[in-house]
C-alpha positions as CSV (number, residue, x, y, z in Angstrom):
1,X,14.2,-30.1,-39.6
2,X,10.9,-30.9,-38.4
3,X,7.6,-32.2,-40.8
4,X,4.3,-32.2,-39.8
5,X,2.2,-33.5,-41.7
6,X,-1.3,-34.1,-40.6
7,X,-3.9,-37.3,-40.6
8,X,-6.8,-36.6,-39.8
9,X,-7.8,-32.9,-37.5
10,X,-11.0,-32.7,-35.9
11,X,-13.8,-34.2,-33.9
12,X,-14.1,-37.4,-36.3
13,X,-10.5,-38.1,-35.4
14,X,-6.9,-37.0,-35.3
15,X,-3.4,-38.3,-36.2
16,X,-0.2,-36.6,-37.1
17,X,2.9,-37.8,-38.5
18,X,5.8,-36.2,-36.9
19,X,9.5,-36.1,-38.0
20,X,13.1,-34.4,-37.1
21,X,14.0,-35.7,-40.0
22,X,15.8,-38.9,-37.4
23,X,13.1,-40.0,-35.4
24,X,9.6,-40.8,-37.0
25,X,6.7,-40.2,-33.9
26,X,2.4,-41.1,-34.4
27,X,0.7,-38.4,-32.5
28,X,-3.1,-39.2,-31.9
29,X,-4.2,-42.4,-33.0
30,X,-7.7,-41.0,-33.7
31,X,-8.6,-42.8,-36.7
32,X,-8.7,-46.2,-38.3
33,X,-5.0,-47.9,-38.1
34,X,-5.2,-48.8,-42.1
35,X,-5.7,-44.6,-42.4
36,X,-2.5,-44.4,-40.2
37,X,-0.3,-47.1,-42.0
38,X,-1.5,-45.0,-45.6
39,X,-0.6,-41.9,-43.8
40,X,2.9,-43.1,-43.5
41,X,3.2,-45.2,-46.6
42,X,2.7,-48.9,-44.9
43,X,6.4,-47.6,-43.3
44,X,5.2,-48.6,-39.5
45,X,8.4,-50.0,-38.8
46,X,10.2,-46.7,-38.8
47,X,8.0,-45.5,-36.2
48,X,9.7,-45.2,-32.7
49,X,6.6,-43.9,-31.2
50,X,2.9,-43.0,-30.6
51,X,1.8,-40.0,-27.9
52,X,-1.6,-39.8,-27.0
53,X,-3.0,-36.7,-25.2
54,X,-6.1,-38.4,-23.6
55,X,-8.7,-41.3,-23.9
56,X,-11.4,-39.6,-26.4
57,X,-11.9,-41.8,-29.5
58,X,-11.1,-39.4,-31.8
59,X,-7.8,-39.6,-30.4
60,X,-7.0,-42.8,-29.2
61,X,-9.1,-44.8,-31.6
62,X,-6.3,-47.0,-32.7
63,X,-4.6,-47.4,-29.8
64,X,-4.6,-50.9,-29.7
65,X,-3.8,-51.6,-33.1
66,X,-0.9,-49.2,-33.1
67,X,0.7,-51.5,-30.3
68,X,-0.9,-55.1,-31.9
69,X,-0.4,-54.6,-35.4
70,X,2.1,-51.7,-35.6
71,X,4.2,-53.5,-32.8
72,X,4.5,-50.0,-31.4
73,X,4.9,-47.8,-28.0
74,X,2.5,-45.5,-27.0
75,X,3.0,-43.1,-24.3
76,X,-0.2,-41.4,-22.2
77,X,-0.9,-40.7,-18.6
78,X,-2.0,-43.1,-16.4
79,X,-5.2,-42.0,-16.2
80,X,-5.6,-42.4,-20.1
81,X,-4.4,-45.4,-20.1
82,X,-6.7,-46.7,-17.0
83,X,-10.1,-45.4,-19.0
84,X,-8.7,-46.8,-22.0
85,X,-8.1,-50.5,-20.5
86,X,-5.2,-51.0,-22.0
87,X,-2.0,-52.3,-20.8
88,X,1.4,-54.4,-21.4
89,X,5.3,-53.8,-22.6
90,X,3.9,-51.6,-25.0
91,X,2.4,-49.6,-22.8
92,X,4.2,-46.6,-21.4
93,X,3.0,-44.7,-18.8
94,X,4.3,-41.2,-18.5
95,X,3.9,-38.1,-15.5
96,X,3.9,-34.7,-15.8
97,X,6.7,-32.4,-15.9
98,X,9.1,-36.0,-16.4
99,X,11.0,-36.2,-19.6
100,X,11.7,-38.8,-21.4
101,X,13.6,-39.5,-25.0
102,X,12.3,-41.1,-27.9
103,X,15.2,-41.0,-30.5
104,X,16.4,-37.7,-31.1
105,X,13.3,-36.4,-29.2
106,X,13.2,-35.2,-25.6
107,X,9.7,-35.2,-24.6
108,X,8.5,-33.3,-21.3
109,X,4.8,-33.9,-20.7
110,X,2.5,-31.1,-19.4
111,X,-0.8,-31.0,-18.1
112,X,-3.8,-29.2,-20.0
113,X,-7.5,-28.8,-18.9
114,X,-10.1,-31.0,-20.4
115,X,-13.2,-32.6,-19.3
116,X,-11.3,-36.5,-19.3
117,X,-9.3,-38.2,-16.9
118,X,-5.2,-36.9,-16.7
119,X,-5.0,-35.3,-20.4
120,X,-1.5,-34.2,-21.7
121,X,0.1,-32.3,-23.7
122,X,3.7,-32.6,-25.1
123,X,6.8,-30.0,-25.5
124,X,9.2,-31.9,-27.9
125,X,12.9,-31.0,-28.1
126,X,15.1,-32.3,-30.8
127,X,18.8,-32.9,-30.8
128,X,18.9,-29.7,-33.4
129,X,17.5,-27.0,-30.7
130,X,14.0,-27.3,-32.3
131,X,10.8,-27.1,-29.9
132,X,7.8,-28.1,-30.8
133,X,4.8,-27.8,-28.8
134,X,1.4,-29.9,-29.0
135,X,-1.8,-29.0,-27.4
136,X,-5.2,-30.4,-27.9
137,X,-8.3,-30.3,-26.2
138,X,-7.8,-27.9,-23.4
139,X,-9.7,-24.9,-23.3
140,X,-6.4,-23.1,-21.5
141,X,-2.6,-23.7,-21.1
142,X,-1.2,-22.0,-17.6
143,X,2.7,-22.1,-18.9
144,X,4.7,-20.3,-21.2
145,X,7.0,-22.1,-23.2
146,X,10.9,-20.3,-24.0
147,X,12.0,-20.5,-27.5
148,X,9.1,-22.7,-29.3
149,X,10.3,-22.7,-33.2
150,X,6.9,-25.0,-33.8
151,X,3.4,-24.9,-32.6
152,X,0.9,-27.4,-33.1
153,X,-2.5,-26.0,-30.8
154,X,-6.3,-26.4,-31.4
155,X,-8.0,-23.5,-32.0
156,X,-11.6,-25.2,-32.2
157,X,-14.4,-22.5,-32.4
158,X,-14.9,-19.1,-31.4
159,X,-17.7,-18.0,-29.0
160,X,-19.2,-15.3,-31.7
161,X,-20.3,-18.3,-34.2
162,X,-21.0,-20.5,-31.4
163,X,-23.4,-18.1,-30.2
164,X,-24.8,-17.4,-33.5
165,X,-25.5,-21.2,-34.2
166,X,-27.1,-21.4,-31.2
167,X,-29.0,-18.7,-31.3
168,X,-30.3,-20.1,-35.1
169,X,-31.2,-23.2,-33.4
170,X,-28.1,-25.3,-34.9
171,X,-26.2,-26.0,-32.0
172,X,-27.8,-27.0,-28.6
173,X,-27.0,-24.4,-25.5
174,X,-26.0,-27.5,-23.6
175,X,-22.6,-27.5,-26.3
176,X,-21.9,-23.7,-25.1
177,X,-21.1,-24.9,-21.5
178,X,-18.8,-27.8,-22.5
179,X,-16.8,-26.5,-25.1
180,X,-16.2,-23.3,-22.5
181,X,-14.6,-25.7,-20.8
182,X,-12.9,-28.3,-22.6
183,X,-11.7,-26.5,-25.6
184,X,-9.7,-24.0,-27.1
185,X,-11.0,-21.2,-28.5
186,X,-9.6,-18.5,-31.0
187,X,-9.8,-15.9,-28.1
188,X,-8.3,-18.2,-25.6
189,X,-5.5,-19.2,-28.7
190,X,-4.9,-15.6,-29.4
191,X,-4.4,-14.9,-25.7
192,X,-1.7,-18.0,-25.5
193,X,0.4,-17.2,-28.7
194,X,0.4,-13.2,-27.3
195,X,1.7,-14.0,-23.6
196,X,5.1,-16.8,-25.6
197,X,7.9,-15.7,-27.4
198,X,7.4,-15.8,-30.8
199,X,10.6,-14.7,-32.0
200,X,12.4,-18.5,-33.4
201,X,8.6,-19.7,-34.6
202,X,8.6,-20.9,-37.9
203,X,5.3,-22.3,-38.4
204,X,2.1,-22.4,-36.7
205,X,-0.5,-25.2,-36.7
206,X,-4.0,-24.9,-35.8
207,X,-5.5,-28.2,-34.7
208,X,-9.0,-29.8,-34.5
209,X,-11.3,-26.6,-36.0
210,X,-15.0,-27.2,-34.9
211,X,-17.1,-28.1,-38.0
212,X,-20.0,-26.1,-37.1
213,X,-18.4,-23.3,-35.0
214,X,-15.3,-22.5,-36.5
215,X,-14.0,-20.8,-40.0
216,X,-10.5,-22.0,-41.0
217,X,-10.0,-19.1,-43.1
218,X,-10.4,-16.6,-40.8
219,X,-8.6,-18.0,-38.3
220,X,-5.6,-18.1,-39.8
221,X,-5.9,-14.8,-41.4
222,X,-6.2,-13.4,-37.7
223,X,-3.4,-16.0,-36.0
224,X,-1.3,-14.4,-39.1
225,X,-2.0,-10.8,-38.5
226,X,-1.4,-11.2,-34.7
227,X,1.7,-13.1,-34.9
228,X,3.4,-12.9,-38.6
229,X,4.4,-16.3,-38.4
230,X,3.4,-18.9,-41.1
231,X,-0.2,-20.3,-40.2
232,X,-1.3,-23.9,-41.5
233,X,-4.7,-25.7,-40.8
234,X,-4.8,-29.4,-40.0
């Protein structure tokens, strides 16, 4: 059965501790590695691996601690890895569209759209026919994914409150153009969720909210109502 339990969501950093209930998996190592070894009870040995989705510090902050200190894996791109300056036995490189197992985990990377050099996401397949999807920072995913039972996906801000902040002078129109694209917005999530099955998802995740131009409780009211699954925020 697969736990999620979340870190740290967001723009000041991200981390999420990942289970099957087998195999224990760091995804994001976004924040400060003493936050991490709290977040998993000082139990670092257990974990058999860290994913990281691209080179932004809020998610790959602890990068090298995770493989110093933690004695750890951590699997990105190439291109993550070559902004990030980082390399060794600890290191491993992964493509897109290559699986690979950690544990009870088979992992098949995927590319996503963000403004960064080779960004990932992950579709993660346990040995108990659960599927788990993760998807951060992209402001669109091209494929569909068959029988997810778990989603993890940003839903960072939606355009009607971006363009009310910036229209009340709080955010800078510069922001509007980025975020277009480089992040997901409820639209863009609503649109995704509508064009997968649905049918085996038990839970839905909503990752990395904007803090100035997003509102956690309506979007999962409206992620609920469109899809009657279970709706949590990170």
């Amino acid at each position: 059965m697969i736990e999620i339990t979340p870190l740290a969501s967001g723009s000041s950093g991200n981390a999420y501790k990942v289970t099957d209930g087998h195999t224990l998996l760091l995804l994001e190592a976004g924040i400060n590695y003493k936050d991490i070894q709290v977040g998993f009870d000082f139990h670092m040995s257990q974990v058999v691996g860290c994913l990281v989705t691209h080179e932004h510090g809020d998610h790959s902050k602890a990068v090298k601690d995770v493989i110093k200190k933690g004695a750890i894996d951590v699997y990105a791109s190439k291109g993550t890895f070559s902004k990030l300056g980082i390399s060794g036995h600890r290191v491993k490189p992964v493509e897109v569209k290559k699986q690979f197992t950690l544990g009870t985990w088979t992992i098949m990377p995927f590319d996503v759209q963000h403004d960064v050099s080779e960004p990932l996401g992950y579709l993660m397949a346990n040995q108990s026919g659960e599927k788990l999807l993760f998807a951060t920072d992209t402001y669109y995913i091209k494929y569909k994914f068959p029988r997810l039972t778990h989603i993890m996906v940003e839903c960072n801000y939606s355009i009607d409150i971006l363009d009310q902040n910036i229209l009340d002078g709080r955010v800078p129109q510069v922001m509007r153009r980025r975020l277009l694209k480089s992040h997901f917005s409820l639209a863009n999530v609503k649109e995704f969720l509508q064009a997968n099955d649905l049918s085996q998802v038990q839970e839905i995740w909503l990752l990395h909210l904007s803090n100035n131009n997003s509102d956690a409780a309506r979007f999962k009211r409206e992620i609920m109502e469109l899809t009657g699954k279970p709706v949590y925020i990170a």
